[in-house]
C-alpha positions in Angstrom: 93.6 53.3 145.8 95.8 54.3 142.7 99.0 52.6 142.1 100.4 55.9 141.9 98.9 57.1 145.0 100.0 53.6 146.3 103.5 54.2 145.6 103.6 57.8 146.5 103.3 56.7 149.7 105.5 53.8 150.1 108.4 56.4 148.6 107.5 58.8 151.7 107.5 56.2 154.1 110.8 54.1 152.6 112.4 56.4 150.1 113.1 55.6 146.8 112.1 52.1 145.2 114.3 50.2 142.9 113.5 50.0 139.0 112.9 46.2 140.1 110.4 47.1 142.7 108.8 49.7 140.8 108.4 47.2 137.9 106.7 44.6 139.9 104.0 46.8 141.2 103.3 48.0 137.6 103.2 44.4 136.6 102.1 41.9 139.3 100.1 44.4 142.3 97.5 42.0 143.3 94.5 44.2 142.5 96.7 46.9 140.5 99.1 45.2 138.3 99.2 45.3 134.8 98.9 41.6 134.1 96.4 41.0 137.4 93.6 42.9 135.3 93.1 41.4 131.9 94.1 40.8 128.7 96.3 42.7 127.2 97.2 40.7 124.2 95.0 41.9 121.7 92.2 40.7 119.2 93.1 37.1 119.2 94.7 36.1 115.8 93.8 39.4 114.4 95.4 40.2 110.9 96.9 42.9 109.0 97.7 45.7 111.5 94.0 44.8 113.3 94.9 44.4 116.3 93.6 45.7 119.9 95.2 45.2 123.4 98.5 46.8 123.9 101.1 44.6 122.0 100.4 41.4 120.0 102.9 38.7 120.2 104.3 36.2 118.1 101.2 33.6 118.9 98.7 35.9 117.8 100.2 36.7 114.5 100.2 33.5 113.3 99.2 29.5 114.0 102.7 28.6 111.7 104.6 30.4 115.0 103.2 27.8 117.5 102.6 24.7 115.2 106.4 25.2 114.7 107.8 25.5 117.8 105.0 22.3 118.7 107.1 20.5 116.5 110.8 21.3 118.0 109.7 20.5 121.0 108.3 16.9 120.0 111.6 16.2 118.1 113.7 17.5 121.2 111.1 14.2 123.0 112.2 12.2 120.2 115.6 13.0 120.3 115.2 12.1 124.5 114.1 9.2 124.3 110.7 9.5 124.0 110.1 9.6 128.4 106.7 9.7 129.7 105.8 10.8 131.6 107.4 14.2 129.7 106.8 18.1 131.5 105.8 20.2 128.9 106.1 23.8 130.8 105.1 26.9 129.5 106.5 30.1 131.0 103.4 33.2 130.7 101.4 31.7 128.4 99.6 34.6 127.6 96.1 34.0 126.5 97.1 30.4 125.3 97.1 30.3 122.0 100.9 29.5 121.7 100.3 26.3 123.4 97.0 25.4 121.8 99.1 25.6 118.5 101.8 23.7 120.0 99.3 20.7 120.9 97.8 20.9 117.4 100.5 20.3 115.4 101.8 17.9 118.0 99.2 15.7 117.3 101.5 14.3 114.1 103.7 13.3 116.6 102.8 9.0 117.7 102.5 9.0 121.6 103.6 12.5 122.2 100.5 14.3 123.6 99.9 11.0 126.0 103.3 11.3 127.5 103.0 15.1 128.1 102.1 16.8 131.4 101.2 20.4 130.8 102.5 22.5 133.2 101.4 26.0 133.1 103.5 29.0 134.8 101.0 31.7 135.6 100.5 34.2 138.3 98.1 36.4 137.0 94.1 35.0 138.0 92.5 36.6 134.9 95.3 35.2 132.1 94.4 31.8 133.6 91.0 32.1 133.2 91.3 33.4 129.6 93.8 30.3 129.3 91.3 27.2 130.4 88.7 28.7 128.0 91.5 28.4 125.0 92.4 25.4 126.3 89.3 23.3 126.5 89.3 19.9 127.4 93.2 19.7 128.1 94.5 18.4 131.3 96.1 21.5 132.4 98.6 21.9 135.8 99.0 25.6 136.4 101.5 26.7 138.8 103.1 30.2 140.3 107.0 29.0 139.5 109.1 26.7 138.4 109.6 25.7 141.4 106.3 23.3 142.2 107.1 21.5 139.0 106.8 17.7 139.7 110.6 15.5 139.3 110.8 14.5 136.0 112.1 15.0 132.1 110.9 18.2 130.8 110.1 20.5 127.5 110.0 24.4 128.1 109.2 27.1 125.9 109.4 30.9 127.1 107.7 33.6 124.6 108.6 36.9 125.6 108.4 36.2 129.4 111.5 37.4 130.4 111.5 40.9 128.9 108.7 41.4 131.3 110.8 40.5 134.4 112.4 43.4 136.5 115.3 44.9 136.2 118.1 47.4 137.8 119.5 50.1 136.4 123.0 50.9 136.8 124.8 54.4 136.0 128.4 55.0 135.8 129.6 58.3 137.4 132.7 59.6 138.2 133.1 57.4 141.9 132.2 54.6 139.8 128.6 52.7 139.4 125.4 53.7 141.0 122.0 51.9 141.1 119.4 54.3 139.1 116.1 54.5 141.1 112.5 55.6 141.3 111.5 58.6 143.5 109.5 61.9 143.5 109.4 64.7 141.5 109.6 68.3 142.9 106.1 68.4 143.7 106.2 65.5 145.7 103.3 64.5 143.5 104.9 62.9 140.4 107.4 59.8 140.0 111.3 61.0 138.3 114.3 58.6 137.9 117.4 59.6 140.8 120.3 57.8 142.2 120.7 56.0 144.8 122.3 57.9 148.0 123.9 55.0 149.3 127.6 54.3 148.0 128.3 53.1 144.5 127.5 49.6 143.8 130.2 46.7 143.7 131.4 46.4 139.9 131.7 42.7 140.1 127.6 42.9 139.4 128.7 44.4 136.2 129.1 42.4 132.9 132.9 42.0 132.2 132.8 43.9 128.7 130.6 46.9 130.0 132.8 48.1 133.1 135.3 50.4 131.3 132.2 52.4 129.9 132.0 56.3 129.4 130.7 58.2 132.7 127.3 58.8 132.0 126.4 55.2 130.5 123.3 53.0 131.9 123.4 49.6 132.2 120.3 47.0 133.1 120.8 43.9 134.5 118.0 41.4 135.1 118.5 39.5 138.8 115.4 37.2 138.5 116.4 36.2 134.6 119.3 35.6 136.0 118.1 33.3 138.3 115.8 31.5 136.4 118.1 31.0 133.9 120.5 29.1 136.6 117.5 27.2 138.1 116.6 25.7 134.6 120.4 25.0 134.4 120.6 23.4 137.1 117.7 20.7 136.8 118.8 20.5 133.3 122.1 19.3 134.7 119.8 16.3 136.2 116.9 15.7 134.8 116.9 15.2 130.5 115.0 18.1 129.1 115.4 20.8 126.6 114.4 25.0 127.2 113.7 26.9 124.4 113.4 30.6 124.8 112.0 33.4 122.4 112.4 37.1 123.0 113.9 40.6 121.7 117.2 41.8 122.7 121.1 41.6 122.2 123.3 38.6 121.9 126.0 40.2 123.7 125.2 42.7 127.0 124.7 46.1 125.8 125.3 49.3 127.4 122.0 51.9 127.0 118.4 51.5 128.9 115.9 49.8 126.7 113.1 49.7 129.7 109.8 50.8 127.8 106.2 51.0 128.8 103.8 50.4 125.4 100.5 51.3 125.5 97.8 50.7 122.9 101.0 50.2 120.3 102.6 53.0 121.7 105.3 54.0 123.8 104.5 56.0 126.3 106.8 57.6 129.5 107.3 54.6 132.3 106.8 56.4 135.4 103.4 57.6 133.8 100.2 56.2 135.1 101.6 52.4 136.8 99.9 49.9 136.3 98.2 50.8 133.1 101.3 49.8 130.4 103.3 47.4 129.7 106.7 47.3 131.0 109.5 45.3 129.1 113.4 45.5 128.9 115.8 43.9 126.2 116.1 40.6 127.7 120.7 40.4 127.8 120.9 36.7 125.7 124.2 36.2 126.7 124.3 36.6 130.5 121.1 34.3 130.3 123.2 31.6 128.5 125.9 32.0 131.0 123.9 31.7 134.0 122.6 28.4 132.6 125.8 26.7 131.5 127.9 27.6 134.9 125.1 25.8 136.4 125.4 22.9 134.3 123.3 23.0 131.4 124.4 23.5 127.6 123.8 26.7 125.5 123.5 26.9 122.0 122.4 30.8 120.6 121.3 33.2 120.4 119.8 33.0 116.6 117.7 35.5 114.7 114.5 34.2 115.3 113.9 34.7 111.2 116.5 32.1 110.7 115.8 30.2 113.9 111.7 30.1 111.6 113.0 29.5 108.2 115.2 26.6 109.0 112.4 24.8 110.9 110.3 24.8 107.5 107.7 28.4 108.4 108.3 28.7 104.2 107.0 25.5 103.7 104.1 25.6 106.5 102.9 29.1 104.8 102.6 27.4 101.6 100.6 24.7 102.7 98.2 27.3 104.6 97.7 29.3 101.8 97.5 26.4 99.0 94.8 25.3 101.6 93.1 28.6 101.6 93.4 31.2 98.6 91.2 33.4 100.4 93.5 34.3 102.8 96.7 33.8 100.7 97.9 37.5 101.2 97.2 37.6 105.2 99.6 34.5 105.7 102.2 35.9 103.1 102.0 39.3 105.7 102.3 37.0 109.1 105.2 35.1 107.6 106.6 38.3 106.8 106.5 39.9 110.0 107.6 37.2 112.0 110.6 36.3 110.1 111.8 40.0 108.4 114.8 41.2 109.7 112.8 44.5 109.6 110.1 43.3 111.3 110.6 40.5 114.2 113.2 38.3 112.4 116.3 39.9 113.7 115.1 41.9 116.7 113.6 38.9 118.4 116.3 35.7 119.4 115.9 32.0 119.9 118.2 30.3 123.0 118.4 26.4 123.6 119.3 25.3 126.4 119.6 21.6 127.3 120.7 18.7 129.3 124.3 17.7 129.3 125.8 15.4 126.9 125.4 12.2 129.1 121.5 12.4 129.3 121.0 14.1 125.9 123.4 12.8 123.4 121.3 13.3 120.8 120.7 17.0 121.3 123.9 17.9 119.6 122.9 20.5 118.6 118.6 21.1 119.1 117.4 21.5 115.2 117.4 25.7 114.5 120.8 25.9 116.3 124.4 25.0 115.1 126.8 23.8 117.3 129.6 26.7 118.3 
């Protein structure tokens, strides 16, 4: 059956789903999901503006992204302690290339890659088949959640994973805020945005500098970001590791919906055809960073990820590439370029640390790419 057939029905039968329901049928439906049926990366490390799929991320731009984020994380290690055995987690690891790079370039690093325990966070059958064949000859763990990862110290890096987790919508109207959700159209065919019947929401689930805003505005709010973000506070609190996580959004929570579905590079309407686009939502930096410190971890960003790049040496990397291969001199000058222009991905996109408390990271004071606040 047809996810929009699919959830036709459930709306008849239980009335209007959530944006966070609606979202994780688009994304995760066991047979119809957006992420269940393939790859939808793009060419793999295709270059100029060659590339297939429905968005390309960071990874595929460019080795220099992964080999130096590889690097960060083997001198957060360093910077631990040097435990082994050491987690090294992955949150969607798309097609894995970022962590291919990441091993690469770690392989400068004396006694790192024997200490590390590759943990792999991935729900989605056909990413994790397209992940063992890029990772060949690794010892790879791959797991549905954080949750079955084994007791110990731990490195995690999170590329554009939590964009892709769901969200609600709220909307303020004149009796205060009210959740925005997904029902039918007219012709009890089509999918249309409504509110919710029930009585406004509780304004406590509202960010503190948003609640005095205009009639009219929309916030999002991200419950299992949220969550995750508290969870990896909270065994940060306990066990010594460090988090790094990569995405596009705001600093500071912003009022305005940014939910998107892309499709083939393109935007396209969300309630239009589940299942087949991508669906993504400014990922709030702030409220992530918040949820981890109150649950005992320590915070440090967001940065552009341009600077974030530039001070962990991608100018110096993309010279060594291109002095090593003239040939493609003018391909790495664009990559560098797109990743780090403020025009590009260098602004838009945002690196957050997060890591253990003083007392079992003293040396992570602050992670290198991050100044202390």
């Amino acid at each position: 059956m047809p996810l929009i057939d699919e959830i036709v029905k459930r709306i008849e039968r239980q009335g209007p789903l959530s944006i966070a329901d609606y979202m994780a049928l688009c994304l995760t439906h066991p047979t119809e999901g957006y992420y269940m049926k393939g790859d939808p990366f793009g060419a793999p490390r295709a270059t100029g503006d060659d590339f297939g799929g429905d968005f390309v991320t960071a990874p595929e731009i460019s080795q220099m992204f992964g080999e130096l984020i590889g690097l960060w994380l083997a001198d957060c290690w360093l910077r631990l302690g040097s435990p082994s055995p050491c987690l090294l987690v992955e949150l969607g690891p798309g097609r894995g290339t970022l962590m291919a790079d990441v091993l690469r370039a770690c392989r400068a690093v004396p006694d790192f890659l024997e200490a590390a325990d590759i943990q792999l966070v991935e729900v989605s059958p056909s990413l994790r088949r397209i992940q063992r064949e890029n990772l060949p000859g690794q010892a790879v763990t791959w797991i549905d959640s954080l949750a079955e990862l084994p007791d110990a110290p731990f490195l995690l890096v999170a590329n554009e994973f939590f964009d892709a987790l769901a969200i609600r919508q709220f909307e303020k109207t004149a009796a205060g805020w009210a959740e925005r959700r997904v029902g039918l159209a007219e012709n009890g065919r089509s999918l249309a945005f409504g509110l919710a019947a029930a009585s406004p929401v509780n304004a406590a689930l509202i960010p503190d500098n948003l609640r005095s805003a205009e009639t009219g505005s929309i916030v999002e709010l991200c419950p299992a970001g949220l969550s995750l973000a508290a969870f990896l506070g909270a065994r940060l609190a306990h066990q010594p590791g460090a988090a790094l996580v990569i995405d596009y959004g705001a600093a500071e929570s912003q009022i305005g919906p940014t939910l998107q579905a892309l499709r083939q590079h393109r935007r396209q309407d969300v309630l239009q055809a589940p299942g087949q686009a991508d669906l993504t939502a400014h990922v709030d930096f702030h409220s992530l960073a918040a949820a981890a410190s109150a649950a005992g971890a320590r915070a440090f960003g967001p940065v552009d990820q341009g600077a974030f790049l530039q001070t962990l040496g991608i100018e110096t990397r993309a010279a060594h590439l291109a002095a090593a291969a003239p040939a493609q001199a003018a391909s790495i000058k664009a990559a560098r370029h797109r990743l780090v222009d403020p025009a590009e991905m260098g602004s838009l996109f945002k690196a957050l640390a997060l890591v253990s408390p003083v007392d079992l990271a003293p040396d992570l004071t602050p992670p290198a790419g991050f100044a202390v606040d």
